[in-house]
mmCIF file as gemmi writes it, N, C-alpha and C atoms, coordinates in Angstrom:
data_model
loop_
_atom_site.group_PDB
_atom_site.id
_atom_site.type_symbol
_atom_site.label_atom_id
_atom_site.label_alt_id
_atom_site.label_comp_id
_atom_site.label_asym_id
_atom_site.label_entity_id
_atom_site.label_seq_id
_atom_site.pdbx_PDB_ins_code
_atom_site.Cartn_x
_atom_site.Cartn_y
_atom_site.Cartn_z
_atom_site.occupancy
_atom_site.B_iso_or_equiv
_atom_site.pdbx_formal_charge
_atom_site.auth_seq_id
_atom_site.auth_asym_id
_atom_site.pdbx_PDB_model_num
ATOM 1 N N . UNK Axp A 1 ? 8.071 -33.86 133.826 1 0 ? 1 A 1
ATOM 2 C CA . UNK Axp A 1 ? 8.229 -34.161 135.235 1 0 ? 1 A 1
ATOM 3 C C . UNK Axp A 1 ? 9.702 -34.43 135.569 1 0 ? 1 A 1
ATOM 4 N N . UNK Axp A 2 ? 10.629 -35.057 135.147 1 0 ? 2 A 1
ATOM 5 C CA . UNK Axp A 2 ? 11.642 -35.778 134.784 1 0 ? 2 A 1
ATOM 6 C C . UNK Axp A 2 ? 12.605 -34.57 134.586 1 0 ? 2 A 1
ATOM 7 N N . UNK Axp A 3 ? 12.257 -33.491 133.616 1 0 ? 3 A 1
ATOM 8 C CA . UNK Axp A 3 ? 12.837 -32.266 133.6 1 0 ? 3 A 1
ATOM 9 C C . UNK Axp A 3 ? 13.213 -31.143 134.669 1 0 ? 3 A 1
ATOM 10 N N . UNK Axp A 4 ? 11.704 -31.471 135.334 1 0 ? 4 A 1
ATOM 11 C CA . UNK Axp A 4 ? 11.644 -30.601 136.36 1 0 ? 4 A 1
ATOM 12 C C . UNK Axp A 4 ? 12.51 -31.017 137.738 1 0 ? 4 A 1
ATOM 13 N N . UNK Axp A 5 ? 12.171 -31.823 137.767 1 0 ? 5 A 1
ATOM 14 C CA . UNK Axp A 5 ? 13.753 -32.851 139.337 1 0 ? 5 A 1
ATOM 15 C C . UNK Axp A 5 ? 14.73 -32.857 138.777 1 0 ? 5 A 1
ATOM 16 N N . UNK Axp A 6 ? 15.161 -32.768 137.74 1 0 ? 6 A 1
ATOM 17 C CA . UNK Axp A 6 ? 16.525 -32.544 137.244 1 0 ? 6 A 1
ATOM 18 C C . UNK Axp A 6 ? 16.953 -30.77 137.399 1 0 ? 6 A 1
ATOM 19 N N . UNK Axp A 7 ? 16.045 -30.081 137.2 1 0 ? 7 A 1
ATOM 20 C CA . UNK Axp A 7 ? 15.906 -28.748 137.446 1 0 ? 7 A 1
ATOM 21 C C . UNK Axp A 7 ? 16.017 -28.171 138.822 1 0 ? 7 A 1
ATOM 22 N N . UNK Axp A 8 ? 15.609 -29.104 139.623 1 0 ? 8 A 1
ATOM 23 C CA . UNK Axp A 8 ? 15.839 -28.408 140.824 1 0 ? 8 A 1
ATOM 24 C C . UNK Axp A 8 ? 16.669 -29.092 141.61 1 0 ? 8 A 1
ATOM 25 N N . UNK Axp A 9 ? 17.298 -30.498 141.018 1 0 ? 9 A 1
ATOM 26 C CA . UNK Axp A 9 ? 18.418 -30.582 141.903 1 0 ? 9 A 1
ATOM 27 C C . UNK Axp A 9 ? 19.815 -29.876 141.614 1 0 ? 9 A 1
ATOM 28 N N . UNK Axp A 10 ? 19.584 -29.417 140.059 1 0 ? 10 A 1
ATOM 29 C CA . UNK Axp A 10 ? 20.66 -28.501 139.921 1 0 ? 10 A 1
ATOM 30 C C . UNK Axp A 10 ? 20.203 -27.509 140.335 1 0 ? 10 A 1
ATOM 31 N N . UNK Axp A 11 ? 19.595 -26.605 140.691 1 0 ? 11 A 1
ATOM 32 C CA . UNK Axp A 11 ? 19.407 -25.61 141.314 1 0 ? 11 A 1
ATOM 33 C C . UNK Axp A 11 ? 19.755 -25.537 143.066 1 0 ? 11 A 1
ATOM 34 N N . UNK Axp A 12 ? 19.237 -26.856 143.458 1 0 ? 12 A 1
ATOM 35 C CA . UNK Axp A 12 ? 20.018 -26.814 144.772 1 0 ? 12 A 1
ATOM 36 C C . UNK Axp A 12 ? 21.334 -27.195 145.047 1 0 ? 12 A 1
ATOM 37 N N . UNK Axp A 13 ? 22.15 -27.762 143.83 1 0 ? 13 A 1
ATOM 38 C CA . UNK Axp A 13 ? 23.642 -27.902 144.187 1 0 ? 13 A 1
ATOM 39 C C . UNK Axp A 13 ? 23.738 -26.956 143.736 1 0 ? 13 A 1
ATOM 40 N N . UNK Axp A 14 ? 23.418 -25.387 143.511 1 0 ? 14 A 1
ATOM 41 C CA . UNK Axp A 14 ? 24.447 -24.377 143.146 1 0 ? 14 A 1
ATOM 42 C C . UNK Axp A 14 ? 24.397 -23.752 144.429 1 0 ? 14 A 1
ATOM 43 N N . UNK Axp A 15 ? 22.71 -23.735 144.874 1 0 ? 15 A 1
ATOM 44 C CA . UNK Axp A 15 ? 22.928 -22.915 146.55 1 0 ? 15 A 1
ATOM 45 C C . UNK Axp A 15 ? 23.755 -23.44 147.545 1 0 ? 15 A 1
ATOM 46 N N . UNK Axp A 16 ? 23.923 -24.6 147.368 1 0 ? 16 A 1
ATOM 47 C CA . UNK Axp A 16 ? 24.464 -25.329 148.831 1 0 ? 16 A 1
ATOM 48 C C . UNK Axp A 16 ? 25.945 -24.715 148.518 1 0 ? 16 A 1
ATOM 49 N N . UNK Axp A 17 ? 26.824 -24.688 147.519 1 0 ? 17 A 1
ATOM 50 C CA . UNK Axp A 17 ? 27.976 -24.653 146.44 1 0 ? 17 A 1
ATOM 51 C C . UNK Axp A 17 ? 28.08 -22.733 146.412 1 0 ? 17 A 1
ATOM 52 N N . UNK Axp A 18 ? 27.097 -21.877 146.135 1 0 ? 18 A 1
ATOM 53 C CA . UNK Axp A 18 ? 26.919 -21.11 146.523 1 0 ? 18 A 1
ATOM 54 C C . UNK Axp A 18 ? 27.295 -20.851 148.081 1 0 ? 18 A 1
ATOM 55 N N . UNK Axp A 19 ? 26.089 -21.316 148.862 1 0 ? 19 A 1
ATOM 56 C CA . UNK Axp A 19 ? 26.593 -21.401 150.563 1 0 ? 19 A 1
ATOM 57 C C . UNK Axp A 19 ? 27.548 -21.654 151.122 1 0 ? 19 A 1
ATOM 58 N N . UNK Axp A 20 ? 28.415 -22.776 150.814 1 0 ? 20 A 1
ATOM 59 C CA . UNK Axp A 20 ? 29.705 -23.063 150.871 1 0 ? 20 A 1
ATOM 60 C C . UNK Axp A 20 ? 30.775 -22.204 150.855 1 0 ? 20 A 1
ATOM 61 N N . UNK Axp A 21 ? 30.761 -21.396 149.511 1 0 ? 21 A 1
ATOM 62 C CA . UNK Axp A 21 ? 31.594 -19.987 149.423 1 0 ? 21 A 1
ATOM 63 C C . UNK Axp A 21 ? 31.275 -19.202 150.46 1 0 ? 21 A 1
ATOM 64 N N . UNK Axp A 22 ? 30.651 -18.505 150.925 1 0 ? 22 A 1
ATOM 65 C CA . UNK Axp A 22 ? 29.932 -17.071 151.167 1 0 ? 22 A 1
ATOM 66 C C . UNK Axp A 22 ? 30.607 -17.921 152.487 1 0 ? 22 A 1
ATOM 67 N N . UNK Axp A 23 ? 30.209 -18.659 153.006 1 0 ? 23 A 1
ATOM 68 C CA . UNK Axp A 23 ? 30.631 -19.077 154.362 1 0 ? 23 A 1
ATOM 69 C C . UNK Axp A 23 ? 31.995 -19.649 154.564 1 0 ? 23 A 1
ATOM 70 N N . UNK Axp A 24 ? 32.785 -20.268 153.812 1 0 ? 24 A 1
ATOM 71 C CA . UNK Axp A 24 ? 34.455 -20.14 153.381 1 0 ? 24 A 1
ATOM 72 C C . UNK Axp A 24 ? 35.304 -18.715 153.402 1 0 ? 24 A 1
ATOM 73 N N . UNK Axp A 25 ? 34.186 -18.039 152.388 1 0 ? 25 A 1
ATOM 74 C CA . UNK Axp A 25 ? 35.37 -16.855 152.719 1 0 ? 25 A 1
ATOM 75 C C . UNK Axp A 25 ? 34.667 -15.919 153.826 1 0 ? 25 A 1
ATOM 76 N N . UNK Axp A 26 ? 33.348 -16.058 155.03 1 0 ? 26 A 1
ATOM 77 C CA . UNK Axp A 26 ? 33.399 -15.461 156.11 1 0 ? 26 A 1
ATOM 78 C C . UNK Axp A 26 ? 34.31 -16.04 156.899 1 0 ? 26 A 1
ATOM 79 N N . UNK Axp A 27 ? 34.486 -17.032 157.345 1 0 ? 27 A 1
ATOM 80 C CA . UNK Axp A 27 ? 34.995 -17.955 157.997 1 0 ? 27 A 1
ATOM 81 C C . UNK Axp A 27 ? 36.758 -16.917 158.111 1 0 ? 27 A 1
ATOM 82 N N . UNK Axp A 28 ? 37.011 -17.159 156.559 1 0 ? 28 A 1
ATOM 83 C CA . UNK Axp A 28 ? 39.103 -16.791 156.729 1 0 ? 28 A 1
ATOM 84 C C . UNK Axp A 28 ? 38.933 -15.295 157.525 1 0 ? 28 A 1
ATOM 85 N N . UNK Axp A 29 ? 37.502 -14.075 156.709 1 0 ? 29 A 1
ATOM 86 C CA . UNK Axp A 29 ? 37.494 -12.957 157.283 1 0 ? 29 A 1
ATOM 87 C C . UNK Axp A 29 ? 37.34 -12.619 159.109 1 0 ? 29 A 1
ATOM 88 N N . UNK Axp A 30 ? 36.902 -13.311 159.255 1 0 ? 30 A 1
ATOM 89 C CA . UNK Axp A 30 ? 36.924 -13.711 160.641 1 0 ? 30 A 1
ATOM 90 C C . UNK Axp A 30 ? 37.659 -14.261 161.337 1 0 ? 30 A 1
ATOM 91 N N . UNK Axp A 31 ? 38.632 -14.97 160.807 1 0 ? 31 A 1
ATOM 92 C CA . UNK Axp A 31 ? 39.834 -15.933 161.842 1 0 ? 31 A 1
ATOM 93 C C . UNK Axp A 31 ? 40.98 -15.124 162.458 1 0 ? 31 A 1
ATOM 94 N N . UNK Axp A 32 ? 41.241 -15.112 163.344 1 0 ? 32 A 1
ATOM 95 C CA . UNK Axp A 32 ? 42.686 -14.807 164.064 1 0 ? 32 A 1
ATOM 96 C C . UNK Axp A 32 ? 43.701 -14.311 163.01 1 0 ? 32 A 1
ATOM 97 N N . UNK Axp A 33 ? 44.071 -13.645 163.47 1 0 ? 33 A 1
ATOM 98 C CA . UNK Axp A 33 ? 45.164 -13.121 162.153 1 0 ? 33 A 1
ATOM 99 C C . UNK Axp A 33 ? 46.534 -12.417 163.31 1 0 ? 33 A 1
ATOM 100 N N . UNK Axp A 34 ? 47.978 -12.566 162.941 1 0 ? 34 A 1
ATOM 101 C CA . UNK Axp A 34 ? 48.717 -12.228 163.864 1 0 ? 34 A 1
ATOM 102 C C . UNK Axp A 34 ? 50 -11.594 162.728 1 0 ? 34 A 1
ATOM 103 N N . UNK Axp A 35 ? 50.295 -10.31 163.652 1 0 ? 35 A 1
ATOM 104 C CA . UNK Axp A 35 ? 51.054 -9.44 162.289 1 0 ? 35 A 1
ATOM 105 C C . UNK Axp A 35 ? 52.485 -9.847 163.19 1 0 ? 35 A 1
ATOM 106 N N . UNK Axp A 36 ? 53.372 -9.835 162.443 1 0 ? 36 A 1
ATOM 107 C CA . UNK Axp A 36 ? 54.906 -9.628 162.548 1 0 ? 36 A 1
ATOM 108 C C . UNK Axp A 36 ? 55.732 -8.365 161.79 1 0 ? 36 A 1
ATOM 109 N N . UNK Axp A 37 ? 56.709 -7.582 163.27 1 0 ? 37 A 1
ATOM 110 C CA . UNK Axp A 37 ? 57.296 -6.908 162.487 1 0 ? 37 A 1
ATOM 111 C C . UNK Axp A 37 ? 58.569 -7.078 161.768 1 0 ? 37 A 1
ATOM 112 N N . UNK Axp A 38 ? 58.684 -6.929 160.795 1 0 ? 38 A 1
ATOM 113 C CA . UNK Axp A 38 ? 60.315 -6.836 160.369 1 0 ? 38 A 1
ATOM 114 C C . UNK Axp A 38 ? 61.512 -6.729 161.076 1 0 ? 38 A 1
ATOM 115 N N . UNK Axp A 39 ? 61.282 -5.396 162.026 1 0 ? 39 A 1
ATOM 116 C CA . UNK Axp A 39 ? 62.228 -4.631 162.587 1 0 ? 39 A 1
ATOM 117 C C . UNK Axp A 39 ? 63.116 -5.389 163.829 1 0 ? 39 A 1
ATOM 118 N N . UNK Axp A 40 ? 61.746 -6.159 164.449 1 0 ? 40 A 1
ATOM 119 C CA . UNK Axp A 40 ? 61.924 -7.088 165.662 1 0 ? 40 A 1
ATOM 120 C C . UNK Axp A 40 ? 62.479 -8.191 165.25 1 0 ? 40 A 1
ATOM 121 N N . UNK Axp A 41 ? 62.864 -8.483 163.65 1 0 ? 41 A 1
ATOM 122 C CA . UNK Axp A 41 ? 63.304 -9.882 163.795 1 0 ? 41 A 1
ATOM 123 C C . UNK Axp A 41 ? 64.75 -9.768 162.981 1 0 ? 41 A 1
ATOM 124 N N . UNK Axp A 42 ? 65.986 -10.089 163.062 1 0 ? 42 A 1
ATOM 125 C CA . UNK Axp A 42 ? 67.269 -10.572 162.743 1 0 ? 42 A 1
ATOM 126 C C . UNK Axp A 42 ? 67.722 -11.981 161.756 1 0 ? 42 A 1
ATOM 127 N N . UNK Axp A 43 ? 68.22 -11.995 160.467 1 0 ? 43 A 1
ATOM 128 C CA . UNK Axp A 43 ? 68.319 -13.414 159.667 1 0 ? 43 A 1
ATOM 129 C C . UNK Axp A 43 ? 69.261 -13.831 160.707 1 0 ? 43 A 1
ATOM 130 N N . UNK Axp A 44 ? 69.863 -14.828 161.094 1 0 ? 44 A 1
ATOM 131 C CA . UNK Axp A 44 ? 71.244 -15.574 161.543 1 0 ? 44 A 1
ATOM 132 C C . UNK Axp A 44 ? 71.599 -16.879 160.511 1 0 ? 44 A 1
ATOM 133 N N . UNK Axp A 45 ? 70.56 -16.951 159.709 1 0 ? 45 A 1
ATOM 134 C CA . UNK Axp A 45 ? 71.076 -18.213 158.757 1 0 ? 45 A 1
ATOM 135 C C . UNK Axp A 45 ? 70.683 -18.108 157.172 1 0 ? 45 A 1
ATOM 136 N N . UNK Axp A 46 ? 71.518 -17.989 156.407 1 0 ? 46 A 1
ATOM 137 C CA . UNK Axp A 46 ? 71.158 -17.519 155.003 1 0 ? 46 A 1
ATOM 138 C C . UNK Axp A 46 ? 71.287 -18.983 153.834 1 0 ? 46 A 1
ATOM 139 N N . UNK Axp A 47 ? 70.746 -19.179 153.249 1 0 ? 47 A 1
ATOM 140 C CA . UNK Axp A 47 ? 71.439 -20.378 152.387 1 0 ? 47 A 1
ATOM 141 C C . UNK Axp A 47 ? 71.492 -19.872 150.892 1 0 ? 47 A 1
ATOM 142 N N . UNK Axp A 48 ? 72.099 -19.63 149.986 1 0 ? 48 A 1
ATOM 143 C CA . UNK Axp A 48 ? 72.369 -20.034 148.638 1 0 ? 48 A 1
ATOM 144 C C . UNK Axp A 48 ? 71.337 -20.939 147.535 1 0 ? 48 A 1
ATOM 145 N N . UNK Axp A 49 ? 70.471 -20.439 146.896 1 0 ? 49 A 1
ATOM 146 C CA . UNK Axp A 49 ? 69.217 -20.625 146.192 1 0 ? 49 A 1
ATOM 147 C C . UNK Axp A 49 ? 69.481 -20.363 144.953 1 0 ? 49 A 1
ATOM 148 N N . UNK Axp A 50 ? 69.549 -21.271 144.259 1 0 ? 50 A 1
ATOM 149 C CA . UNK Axp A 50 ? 69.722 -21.284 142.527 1 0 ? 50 A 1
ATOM 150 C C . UNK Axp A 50 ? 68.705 -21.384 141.713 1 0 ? 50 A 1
ATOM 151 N N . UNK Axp A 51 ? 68.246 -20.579 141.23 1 0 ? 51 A 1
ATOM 152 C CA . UNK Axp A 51 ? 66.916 -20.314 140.373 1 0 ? 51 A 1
ATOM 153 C C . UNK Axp A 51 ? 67.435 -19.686 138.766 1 0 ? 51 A 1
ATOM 154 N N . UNK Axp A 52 ? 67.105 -20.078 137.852 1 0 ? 52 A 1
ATOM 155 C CA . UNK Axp A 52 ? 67.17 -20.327 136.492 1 0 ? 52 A 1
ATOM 156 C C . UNK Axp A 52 ? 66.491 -19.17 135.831 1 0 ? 52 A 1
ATOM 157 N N . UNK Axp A 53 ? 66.925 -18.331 134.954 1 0 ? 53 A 1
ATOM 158 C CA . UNK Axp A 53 ? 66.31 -17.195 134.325 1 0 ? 53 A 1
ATOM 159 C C . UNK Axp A 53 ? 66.609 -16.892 132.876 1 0 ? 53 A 1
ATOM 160 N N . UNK Axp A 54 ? 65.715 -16.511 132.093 1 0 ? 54 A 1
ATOM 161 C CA . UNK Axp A 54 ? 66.089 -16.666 130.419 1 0 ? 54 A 1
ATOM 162 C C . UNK Axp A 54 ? 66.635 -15.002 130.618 1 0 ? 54 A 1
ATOM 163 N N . UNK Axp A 55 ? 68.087 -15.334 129.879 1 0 ? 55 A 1
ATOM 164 C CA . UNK Axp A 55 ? 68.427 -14.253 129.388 1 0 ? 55 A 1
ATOM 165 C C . UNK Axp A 55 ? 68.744 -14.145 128.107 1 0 ? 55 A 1
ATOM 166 N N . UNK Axp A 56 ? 68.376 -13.284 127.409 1 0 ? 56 A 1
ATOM 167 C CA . UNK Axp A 56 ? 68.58 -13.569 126.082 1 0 ? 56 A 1
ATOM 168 C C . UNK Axp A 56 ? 68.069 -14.944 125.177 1 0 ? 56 A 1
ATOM 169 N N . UNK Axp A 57 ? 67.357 -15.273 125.417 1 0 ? 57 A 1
ATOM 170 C CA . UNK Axp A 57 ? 66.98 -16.521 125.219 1 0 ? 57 A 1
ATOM 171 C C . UNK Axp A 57 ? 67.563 -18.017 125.519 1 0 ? 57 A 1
ATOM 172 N N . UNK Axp A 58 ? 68.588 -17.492 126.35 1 0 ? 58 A 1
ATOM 173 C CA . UNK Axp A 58 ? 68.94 -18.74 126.995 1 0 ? 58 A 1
ATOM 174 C C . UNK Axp A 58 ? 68.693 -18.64 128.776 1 0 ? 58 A 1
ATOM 175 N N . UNK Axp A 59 ? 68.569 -20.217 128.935 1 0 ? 59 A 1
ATOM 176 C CA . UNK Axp A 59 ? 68.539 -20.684 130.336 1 0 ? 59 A 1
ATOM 177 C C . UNK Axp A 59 ? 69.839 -20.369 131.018 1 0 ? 59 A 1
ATOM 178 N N . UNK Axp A 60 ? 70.075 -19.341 131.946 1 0 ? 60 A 1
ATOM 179 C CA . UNK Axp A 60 ? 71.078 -19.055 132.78 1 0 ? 60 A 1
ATOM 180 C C . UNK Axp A 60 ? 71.066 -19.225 134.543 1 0 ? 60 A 1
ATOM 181 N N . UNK Axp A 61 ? 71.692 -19.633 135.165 1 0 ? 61 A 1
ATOM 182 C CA . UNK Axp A 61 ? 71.63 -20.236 136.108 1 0 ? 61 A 1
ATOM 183 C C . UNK Axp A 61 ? 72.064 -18.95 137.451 1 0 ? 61 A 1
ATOM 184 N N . UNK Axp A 62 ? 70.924 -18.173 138.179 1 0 ? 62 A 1
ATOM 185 C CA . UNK Axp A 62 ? 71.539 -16.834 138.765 1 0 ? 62 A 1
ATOM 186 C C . UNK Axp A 62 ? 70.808 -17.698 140.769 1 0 ? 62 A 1
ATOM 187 N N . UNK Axp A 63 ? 72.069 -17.403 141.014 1 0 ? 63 A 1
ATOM 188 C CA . UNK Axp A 63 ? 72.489 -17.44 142.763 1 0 ? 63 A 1
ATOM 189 C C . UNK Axp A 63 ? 71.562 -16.256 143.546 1 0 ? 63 A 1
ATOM 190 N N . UNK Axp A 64 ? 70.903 -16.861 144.694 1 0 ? 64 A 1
ATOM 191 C CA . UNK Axp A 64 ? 70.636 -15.297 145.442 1 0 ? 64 A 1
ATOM 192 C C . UNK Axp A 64 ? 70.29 -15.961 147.281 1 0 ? 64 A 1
ATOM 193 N N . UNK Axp A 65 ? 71.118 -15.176 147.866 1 0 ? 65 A 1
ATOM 194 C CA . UNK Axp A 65 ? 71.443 -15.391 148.889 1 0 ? 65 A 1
ATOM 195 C C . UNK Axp A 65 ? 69.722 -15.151 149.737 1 0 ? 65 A 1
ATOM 196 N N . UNK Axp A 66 ? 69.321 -16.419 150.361 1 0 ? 66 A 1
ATOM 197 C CA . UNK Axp A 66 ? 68.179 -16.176 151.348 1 0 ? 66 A 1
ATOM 198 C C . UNK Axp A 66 ? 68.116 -16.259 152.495 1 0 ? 66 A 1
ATOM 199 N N . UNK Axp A 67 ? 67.481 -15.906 153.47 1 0 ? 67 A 1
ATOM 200 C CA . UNK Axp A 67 ? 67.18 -16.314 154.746 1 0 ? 67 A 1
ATOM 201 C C . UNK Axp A 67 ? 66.663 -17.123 155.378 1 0 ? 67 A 1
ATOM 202 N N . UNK Axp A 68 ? 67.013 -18.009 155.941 1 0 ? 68 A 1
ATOM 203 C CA . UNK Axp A 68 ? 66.215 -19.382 155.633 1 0 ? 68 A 1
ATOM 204 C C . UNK Axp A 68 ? 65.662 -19.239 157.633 1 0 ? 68 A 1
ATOM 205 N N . UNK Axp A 69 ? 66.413 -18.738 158.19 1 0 ? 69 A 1
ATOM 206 C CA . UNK Axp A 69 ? 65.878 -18.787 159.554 1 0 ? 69 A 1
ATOM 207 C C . UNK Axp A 69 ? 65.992 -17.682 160.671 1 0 ? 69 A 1
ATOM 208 N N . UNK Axp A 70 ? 65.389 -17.27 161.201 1 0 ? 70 A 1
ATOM 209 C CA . UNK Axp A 70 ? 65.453 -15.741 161.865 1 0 ? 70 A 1
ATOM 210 C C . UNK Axp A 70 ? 65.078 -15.681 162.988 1 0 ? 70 A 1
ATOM 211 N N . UNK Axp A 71 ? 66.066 -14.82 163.998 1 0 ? 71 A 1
ATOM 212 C CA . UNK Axp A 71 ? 65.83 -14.984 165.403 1 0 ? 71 A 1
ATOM 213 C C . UNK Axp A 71 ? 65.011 -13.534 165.812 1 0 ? 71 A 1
ATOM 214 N N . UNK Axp A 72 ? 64.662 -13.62 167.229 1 0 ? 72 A 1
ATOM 215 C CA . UNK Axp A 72 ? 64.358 -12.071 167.544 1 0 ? 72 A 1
ATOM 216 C C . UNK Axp A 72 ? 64.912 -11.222 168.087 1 0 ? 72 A 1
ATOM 217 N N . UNK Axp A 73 ? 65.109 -10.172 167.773 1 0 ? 73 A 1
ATOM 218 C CA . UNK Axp A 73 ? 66.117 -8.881 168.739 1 0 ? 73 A 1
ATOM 219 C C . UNK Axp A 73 ? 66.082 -8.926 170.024 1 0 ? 73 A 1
């Protein structure tokens, strides 16, 4: 008896857990979504980003110029 309610309450936390998903990812498929083009937009502010890369087996320290803020044409 004891087996069996243990049996089906795990069985209903997988549907609900189950349900949860299926309706999480309808939910994102369905939401508003808004595209941007590239073309329409201009950097005006770049900053200097230092990110660390093994070369040769050592830690070397390589610069790369980003865009940190962008106006529109």
């Amino acid at each position: 008896m004891k087996d069996k309610i243990i049996a089906t309450v795990v069985i209903l936390l997988i549907a609900v857990f189950t349900y949860l998903m299926v309706y999480a990812v309808w939910q994102e498929s369905t939401s508003p979504k808004m595209e941007l083009n590239k073309s329409e937009w201009e950097c005006v502010k770049t900053e200097t980003r230092i990110t660390n890369v093994i070369i040769g087996g050592k830690l070397m320290p390589q610069s790369n110029q980003e865009c940190v803020e962008y106006k529109r044409n």
